[in-house]
VOTORBA-346540 format. One line per 2 residues: number of its first residue (from 1); their letters; for each residue x, y, z of N, C-alpha, C. Coordinates in nm, 3 decimals, decimal comma. Layout:
NUM> A> X Y Z X Y Z X Y Z  ...
END
This chain:
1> XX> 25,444 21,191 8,593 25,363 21,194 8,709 25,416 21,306 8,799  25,326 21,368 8,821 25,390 21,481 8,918 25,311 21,488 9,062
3> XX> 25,371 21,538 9,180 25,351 21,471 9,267 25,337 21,625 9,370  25,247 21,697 9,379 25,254 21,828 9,475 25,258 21,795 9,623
5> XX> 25,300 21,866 9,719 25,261 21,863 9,828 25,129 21,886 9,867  25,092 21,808 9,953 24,950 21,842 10,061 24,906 21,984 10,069
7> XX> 24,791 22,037 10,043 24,778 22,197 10,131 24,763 22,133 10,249  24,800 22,178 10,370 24,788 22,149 10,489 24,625 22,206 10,530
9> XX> 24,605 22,184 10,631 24,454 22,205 10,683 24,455 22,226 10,782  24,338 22,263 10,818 24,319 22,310 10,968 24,329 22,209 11,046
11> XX> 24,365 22,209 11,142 24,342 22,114 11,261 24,193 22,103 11,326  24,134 21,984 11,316 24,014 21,961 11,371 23,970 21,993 11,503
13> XX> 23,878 22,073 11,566 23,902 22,042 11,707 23,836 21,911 11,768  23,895 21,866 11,880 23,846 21,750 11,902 23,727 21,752 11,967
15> XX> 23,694 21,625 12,093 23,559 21,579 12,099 23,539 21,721 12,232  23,633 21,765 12,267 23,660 21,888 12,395 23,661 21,787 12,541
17> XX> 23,663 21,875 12,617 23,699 21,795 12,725 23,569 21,687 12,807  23,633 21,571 12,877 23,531 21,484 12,911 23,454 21,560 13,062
19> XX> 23,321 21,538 13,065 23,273 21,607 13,167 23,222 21,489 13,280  23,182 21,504 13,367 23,114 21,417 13,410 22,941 21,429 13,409
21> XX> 22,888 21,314 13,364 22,725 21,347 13,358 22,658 21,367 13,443  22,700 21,379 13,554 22,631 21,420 13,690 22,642 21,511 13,745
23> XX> 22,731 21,615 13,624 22,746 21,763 13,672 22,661 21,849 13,605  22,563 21,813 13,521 22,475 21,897 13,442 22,353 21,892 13,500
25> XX> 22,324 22,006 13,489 22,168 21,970 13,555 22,060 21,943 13,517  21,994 21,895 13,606 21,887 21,782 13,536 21,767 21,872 13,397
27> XX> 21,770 21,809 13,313 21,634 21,870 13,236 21,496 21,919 13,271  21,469 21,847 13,418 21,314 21,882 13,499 21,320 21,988 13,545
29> XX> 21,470 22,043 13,597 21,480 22,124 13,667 21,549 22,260 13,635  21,557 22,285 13,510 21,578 22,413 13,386 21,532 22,458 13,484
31> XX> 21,550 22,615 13,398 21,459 22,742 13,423 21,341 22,711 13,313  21,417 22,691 13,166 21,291 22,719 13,076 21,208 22,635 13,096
33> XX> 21,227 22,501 13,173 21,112 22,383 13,175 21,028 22,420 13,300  21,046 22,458 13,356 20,943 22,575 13,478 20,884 22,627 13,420
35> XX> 20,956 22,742 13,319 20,897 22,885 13,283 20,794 22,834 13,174  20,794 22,686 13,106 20,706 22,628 13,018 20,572 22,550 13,089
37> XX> 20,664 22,493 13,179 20,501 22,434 13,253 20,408 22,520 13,356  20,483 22,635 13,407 20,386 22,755 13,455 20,307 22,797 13,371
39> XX> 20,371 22,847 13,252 20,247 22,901 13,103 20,189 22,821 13,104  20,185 22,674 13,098 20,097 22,566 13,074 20,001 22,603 13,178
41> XX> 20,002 22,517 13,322 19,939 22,556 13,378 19,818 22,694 13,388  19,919 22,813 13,378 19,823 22,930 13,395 19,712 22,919 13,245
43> XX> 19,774 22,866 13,153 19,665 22,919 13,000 19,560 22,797 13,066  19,600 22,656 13,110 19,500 22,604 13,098 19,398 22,631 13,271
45> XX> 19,425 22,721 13,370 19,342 22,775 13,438 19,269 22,863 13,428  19,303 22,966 13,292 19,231 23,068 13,281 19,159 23,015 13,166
47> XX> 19,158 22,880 13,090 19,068 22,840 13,023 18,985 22,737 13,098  18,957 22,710 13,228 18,868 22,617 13,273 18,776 22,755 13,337
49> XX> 18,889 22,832 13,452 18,764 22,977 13,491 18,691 23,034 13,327  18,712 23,021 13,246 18,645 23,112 13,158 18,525 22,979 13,152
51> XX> 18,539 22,851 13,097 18,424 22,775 13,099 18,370 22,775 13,154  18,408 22,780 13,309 18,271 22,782 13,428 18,238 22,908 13,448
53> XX> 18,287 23,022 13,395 18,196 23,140 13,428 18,078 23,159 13,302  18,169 23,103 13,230 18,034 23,085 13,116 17,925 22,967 13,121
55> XX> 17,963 22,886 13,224 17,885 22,788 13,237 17,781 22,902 13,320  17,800 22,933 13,404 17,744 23,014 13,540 17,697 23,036 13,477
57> XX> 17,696 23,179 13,390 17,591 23,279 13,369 17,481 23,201 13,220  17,533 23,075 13,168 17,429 23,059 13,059 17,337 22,993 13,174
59> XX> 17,350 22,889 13,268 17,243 22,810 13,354 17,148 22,941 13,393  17,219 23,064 13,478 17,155 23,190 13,549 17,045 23,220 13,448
61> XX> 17,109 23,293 13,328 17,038 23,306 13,189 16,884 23,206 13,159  16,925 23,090 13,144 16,828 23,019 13,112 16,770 22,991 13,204
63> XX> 16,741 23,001 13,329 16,650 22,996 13,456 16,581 23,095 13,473  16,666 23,222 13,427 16,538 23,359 13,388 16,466 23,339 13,264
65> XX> 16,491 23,288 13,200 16,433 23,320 13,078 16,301 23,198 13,129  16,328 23,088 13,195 16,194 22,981 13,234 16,136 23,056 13,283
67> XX> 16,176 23,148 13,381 16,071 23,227 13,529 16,019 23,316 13,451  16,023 23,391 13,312 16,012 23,480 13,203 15,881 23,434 13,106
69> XX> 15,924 23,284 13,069 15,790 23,168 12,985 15,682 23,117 13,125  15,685 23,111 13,241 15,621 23,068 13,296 15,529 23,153 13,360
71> XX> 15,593 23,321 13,334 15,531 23,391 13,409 15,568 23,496 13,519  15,646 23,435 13,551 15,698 23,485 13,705 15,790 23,544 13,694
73> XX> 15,686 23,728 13,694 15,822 23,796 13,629 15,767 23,880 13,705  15,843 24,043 13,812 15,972 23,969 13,789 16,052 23,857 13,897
75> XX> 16,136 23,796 13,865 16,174 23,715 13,966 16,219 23,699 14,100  16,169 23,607 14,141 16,245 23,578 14,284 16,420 23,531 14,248
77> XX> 16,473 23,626 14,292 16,643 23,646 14,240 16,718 23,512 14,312  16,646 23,557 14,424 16,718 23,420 14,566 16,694 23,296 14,524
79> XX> 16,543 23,247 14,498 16,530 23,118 14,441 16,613 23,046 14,378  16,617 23,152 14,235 16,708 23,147 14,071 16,830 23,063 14,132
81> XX> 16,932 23,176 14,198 17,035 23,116 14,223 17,040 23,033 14,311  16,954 22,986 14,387 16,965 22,910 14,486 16,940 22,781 14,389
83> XX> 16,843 22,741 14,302 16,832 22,660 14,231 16,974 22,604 14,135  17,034 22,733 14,097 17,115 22,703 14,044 17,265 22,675 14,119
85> XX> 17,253 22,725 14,216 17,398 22,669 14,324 17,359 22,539 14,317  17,212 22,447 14,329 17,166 22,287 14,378 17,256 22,244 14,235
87> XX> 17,284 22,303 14,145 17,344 22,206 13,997 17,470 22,231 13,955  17,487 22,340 14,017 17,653 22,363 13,987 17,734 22,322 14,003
89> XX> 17,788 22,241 14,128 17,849 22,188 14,161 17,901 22,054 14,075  17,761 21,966 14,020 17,765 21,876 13,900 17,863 21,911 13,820
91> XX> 17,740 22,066 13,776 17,741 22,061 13,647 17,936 22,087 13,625  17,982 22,154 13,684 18,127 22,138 13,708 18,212 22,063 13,711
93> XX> 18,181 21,980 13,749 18,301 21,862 13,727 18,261 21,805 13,619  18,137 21,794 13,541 18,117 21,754 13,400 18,171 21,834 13,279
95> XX> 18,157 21,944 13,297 18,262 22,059 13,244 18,387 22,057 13,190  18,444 22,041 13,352 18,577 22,020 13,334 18,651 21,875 13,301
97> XX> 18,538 21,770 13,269 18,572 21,673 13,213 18,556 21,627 13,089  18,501 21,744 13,067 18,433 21,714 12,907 18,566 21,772 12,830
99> XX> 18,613 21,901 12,885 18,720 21,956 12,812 18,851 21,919 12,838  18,868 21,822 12,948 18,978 21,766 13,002 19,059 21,689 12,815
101> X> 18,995 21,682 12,760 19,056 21,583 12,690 19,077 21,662 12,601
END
């Protein structure tokens, strides 16, 4: 039976020093968790303005194109939009609830 010595090994490092948990700062209050919920925010504002401007101009659109089948061409411009300011307002918050989800 023969009996070698150990290779010795590295020394492990340990668990490092104890901190206290109330010296780290909070996770809400990162930089990157800002710099993530600002992008959030901004992508999903410039995707509700893009729906309602596209909402805008298809209602505008299709109110000329009635005043166009009915005749009444060319149009009274003021009416158009005046008709269409009376639905916008709706039609907007239906919009933005439809895509809310």
């Amino acid at each position: 039976m023969s009996t070698k010595p150990a290779v010795p090994t590295e020394p492990r490092p340990g668990p490092g020093p104890v901190e206290d948990i109330r010296s780290a700062r909070p996770y809400l209050f990162s930089r990157t968790t800002l710099l993530a919920v600002a992008r959030r925010f901004a992508s999903i504002l410039a995707l509700v303005t893009l729906d309602l401007v596209g909402l805008t101009l298809g209602v505008f659109v299709a109110l000329l194109l009635r005043e166009l089948y009915l005749g009444d061409w060319p149009p009274i411009w003021g009416i158009v939009w005046d008709t269409e300011t009376k639905w916008l307002p709706f039609l907007t918050v239906i919009t933005v609830l439809v895509f809310w989800v």
